[in-house]
Backbone as XML, in Angstrom:
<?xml version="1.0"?>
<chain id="A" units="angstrom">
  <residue number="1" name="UNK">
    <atom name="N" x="82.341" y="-18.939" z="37.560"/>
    <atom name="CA" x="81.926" y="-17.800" z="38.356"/>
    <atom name="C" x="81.939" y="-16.552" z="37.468"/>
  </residue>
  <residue number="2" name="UNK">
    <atom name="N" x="80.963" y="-15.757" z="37.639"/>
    <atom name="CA" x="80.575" y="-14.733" z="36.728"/>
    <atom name="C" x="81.319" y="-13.172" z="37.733"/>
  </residue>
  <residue number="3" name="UNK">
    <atom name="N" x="82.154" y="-12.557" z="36.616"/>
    <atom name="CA" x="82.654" y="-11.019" z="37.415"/>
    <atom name="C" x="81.658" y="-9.966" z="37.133"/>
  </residue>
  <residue number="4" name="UNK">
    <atom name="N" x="80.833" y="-9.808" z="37.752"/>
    <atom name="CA" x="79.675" y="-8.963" z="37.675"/>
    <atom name="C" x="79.877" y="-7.481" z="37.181"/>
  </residue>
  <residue number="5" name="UNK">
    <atom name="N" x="81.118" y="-6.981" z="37.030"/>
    <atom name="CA" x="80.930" y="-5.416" z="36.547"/>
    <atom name="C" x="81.579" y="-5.889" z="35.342"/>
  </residue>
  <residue number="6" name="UNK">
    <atom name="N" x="82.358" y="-6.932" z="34.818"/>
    <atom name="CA" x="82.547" y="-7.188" z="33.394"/>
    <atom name="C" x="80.863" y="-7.696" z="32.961"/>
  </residue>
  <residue number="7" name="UNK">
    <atom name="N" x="79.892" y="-8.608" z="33.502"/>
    <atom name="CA" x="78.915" y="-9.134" z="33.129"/>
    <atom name="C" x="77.766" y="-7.382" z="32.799"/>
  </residue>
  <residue number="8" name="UNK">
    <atom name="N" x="77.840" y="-6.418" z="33.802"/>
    <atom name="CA" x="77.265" y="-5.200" z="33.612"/>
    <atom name="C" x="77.536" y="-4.462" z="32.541"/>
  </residue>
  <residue number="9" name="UNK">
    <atom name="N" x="79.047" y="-4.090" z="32.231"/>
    <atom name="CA" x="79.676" y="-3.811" z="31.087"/>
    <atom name="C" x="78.711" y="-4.433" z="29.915"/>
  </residue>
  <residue number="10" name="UNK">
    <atom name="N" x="79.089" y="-5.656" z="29.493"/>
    <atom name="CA" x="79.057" y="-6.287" z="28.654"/>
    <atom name="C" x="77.459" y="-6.500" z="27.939"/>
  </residue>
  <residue number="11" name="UNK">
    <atom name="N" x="76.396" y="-6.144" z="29.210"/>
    <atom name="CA" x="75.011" y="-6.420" z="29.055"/>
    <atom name="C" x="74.399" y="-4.738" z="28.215"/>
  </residue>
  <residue number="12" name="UNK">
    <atom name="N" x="75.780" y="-3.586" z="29.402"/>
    <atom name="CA" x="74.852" y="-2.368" z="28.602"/>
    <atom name="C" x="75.287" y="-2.162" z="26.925"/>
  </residue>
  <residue number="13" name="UNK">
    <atom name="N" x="76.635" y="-2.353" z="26.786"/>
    <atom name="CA" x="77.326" y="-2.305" z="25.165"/>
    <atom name="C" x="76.535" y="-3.148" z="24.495"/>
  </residue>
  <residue number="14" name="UNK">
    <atom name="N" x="75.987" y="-4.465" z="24.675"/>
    <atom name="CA" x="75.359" y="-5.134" z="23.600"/>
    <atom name="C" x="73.735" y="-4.633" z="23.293"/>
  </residue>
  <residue number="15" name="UNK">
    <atom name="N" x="72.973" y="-4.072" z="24.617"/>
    <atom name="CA" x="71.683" y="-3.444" z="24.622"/>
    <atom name="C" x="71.781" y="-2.497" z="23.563"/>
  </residue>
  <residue number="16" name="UNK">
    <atom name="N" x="73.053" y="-1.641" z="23.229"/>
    <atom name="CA" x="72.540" y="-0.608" z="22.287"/>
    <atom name="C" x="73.647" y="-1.386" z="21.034"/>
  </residue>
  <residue number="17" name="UNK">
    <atom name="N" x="73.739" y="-2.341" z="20.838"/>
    <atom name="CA" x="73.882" y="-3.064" z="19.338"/>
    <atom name="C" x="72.264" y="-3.375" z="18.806"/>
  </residue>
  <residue number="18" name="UNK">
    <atom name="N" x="71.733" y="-4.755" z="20.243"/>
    <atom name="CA" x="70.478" y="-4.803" z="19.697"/>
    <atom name="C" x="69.100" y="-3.805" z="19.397"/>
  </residue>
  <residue number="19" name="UNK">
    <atom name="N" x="69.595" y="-2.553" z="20.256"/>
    <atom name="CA" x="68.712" y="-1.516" z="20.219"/>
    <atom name="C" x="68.939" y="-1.110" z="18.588"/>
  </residue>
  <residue number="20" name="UNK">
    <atom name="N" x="69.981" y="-1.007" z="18.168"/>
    <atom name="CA" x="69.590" y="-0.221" z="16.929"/>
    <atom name="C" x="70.176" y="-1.572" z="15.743"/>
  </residue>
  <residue number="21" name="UNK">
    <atom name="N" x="69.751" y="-2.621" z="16.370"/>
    <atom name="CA" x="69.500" y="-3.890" z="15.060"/>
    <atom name="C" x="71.191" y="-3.564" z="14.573"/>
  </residue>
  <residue number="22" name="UNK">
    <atom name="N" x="72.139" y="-3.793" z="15.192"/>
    <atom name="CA" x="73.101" y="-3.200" z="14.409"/>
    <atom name="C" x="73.866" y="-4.820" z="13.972"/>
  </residue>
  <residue number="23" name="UNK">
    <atom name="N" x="74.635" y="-5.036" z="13.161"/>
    <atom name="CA" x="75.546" y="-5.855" z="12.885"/>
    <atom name="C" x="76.736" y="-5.784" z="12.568"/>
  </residue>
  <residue number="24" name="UNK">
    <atom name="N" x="77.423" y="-6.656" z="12.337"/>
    <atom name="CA" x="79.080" y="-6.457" z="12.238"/>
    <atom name="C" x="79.309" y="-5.603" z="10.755"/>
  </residue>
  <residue number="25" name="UNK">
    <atom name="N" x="78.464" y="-4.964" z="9.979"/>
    <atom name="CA" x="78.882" y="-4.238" z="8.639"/>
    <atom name="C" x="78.379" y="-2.451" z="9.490"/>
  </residue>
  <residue number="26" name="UNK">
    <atom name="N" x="77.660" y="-2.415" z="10.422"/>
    <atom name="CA" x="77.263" y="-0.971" z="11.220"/>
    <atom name="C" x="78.368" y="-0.191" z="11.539"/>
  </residue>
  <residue number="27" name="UNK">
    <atom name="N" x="78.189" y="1.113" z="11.312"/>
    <atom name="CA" x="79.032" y="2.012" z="12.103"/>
    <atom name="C" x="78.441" y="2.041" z="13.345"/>
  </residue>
  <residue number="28" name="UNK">
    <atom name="N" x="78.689" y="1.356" z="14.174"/>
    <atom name="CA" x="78.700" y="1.515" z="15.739"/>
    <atom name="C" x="79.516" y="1.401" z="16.345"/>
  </residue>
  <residue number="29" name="UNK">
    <atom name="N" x="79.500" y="2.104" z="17.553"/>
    <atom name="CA" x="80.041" y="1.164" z="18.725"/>
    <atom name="C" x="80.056" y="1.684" z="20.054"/>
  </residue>
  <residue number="30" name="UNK">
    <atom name="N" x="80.292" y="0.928" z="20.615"/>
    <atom name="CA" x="79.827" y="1.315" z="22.249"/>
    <atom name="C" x="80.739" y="0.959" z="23.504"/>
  </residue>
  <residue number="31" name="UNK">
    <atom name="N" x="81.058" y="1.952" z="24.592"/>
    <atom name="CA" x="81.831" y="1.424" z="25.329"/>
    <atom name="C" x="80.909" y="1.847" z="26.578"/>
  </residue>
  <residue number="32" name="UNK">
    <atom name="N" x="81.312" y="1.438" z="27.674"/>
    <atom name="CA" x="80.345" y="1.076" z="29.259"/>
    <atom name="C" x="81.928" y="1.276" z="30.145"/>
  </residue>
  <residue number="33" name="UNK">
    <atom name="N" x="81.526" y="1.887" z="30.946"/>
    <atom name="CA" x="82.722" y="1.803" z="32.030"/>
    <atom name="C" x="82.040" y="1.881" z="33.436"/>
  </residue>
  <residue number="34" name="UNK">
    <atom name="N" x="82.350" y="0.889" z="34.483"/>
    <atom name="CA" x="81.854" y="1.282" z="35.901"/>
    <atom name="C" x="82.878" y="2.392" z="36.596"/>
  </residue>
  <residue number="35" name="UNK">
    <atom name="N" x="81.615" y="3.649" z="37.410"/>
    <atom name="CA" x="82.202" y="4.206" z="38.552"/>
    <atom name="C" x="81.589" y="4.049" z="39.640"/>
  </residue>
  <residue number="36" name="UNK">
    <atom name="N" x="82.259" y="2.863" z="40.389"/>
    <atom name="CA" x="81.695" y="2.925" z="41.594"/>
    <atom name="C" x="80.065" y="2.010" z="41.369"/>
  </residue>
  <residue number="37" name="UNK">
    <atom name="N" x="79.217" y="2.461" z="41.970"/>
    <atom name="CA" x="77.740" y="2.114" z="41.493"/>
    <atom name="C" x="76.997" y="2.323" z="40.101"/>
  </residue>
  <residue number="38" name="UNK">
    <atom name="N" x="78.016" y="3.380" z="39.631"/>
    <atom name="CA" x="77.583" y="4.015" z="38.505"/>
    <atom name="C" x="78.050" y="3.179" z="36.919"/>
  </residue>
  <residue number="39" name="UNK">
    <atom name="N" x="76.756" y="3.509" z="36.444"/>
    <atom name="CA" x="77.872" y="2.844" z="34.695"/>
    <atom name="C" x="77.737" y="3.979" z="33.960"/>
  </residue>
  <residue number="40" name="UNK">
    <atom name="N" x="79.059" y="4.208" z="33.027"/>
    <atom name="CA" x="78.564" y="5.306" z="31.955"/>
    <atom name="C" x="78.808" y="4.423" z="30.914"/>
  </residue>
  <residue number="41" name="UNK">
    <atom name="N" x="78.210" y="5.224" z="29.458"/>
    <atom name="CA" x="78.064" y="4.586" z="28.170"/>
    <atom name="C" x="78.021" y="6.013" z="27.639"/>
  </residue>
  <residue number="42" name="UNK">
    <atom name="N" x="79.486" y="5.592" z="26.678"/>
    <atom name="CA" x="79.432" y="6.235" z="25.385"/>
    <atom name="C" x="78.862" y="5.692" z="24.060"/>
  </residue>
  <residue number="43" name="UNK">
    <atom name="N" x="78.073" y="6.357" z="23.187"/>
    <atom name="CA" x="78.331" y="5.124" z="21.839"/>
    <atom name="C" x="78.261" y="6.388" z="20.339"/>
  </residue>
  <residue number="44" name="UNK">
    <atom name="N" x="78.577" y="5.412" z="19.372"/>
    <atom name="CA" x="78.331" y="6.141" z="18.351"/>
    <atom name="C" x="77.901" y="5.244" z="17.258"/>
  </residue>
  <residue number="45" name="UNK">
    <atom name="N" x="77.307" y="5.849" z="16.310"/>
    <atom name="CA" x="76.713" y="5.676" z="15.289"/>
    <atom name="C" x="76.508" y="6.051" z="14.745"/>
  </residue>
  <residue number="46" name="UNK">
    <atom name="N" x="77.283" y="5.378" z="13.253"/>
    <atom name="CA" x="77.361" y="6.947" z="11.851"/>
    <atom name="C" x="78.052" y="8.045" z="12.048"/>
  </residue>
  <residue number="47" name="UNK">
    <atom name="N" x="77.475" y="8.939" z="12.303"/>
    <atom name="CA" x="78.422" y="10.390" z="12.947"/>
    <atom name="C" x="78.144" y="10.701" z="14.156"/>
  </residue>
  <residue number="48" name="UNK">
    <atom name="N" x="77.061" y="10.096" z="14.332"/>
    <atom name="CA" x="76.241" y="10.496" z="15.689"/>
    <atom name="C" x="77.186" y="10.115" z="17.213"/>
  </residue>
  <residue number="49" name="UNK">
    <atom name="N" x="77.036" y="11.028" z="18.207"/>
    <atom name="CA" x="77.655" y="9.977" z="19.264"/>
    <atom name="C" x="76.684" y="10.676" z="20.327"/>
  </residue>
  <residue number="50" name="UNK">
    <atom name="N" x="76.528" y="9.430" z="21.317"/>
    <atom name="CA" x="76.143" y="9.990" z="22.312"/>
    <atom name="C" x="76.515" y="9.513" z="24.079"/>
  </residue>
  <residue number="51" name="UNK">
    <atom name="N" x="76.113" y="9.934" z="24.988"/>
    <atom name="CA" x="76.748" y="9.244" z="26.198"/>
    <atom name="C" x="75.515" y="9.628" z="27.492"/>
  </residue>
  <residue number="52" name="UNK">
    <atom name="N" x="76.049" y="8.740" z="28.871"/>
    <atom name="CA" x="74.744" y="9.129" z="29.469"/>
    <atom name="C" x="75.667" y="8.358" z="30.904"/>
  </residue>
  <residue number="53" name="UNK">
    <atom name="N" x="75.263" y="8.315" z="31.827"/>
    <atom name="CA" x="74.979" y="7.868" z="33.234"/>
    <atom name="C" x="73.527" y="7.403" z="34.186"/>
  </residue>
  <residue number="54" name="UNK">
    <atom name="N" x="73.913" y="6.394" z="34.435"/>
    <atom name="CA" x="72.939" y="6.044" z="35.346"/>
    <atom name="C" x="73.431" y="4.638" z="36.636"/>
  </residue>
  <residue number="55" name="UNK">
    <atom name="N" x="72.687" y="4.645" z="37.871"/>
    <atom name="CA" x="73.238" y="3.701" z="38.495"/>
    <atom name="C" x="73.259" y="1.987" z="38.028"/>
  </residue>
  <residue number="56" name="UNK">
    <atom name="N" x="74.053" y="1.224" z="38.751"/>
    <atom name="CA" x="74.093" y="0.088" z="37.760"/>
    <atom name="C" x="72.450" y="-0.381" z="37.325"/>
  </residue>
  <residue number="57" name="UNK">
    <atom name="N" x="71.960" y="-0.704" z="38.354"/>
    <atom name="CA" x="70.544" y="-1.373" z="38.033"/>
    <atom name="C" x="69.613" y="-0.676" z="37.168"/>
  </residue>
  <residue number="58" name="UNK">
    <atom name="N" x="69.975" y="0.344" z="36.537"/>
    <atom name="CA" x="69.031" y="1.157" z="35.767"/>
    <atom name="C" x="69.959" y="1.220" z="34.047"/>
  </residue>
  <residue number="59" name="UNK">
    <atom name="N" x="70.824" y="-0.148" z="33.921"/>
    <atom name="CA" x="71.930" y="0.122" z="32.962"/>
    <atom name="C" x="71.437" y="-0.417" z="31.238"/>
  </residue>
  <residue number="60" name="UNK">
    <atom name="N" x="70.403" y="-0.742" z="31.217"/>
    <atom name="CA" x="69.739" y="-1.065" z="30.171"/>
    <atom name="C" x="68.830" y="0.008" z="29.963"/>
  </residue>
  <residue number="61" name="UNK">
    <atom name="N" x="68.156" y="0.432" z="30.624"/>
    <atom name="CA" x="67.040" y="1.734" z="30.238"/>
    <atom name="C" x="68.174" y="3.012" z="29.676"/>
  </residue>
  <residue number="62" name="UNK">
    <atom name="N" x="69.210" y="3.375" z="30.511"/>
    <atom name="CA" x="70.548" y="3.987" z="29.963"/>
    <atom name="C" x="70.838" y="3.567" z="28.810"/>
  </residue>
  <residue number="63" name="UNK">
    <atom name="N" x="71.008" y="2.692" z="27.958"/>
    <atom name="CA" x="71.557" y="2.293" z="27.212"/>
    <atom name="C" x="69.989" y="2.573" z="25.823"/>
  </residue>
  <residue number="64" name="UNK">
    <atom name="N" x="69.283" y="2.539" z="26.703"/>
    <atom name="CA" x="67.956" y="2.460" z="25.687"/>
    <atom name="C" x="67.857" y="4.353" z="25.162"/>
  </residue>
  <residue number="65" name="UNK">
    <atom name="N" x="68.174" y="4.897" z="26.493"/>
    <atom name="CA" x="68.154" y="6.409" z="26.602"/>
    <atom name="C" x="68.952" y="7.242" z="25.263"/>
  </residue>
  <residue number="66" name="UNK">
    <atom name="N" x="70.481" y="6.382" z="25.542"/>
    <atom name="CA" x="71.670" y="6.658" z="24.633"/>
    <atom name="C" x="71.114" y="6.405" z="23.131"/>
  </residue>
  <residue number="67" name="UNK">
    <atom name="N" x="70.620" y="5.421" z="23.235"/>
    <atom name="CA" x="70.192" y="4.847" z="21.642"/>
    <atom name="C" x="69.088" y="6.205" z="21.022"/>
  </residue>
  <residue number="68" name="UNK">
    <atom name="N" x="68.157" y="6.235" z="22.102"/>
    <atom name="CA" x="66.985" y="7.233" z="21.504"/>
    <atom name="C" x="68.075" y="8.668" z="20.938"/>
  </residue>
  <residue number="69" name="UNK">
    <atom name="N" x="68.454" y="9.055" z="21.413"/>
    <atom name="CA" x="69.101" y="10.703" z="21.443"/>
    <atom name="C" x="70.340" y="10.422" z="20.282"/>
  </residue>
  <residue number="70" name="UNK">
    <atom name="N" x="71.351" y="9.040" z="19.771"/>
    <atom name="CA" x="71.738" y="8.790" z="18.605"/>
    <atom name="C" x="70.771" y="8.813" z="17.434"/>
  </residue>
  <residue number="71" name="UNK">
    <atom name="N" x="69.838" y="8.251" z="17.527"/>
    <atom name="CA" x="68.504" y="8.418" z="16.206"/>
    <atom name="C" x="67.966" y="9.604" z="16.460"/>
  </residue>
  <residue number="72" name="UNK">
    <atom name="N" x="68.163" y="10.927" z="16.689"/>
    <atom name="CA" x="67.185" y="12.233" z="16.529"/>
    <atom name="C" x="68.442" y="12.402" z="15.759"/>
  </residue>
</chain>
């Protein structure tokens, strides 16, 4: 049986590994926390950090959002 806000977690932190091709030698990293309906995501990269909110079902485009605004 799958715990769905660990499975939510776990889907937005890895979206912005594969978003920016990252691997285990990258300065990244990313954390996801649920509030409620809501997920937030912090992440960083290099020096960069960034963070964002959105409701769960919109938690990959969030994560896509976070990634864009780390690369400017």
């Amino acid at each position: 049986m799958t715990h769905l806000e660990t499975q939510y977690i776990f889907e937005t932190e890895r979206a912005v590994l594969r978003l920016l091709g990252a691997d285990c030698s990258a300065p990244v990293a990313a954390f996801a926390e649920m509030e409620g309906e809501v997920i937030r995501l912090r992440a960083m990269y290099g020096e960069g950090h960034a963070e964002g909110k959105a409701p769960v079902a919109a938690r990959l485009q969030l994560a896509a959002e976070v990634v864009g605004r780390l690369r400017k």
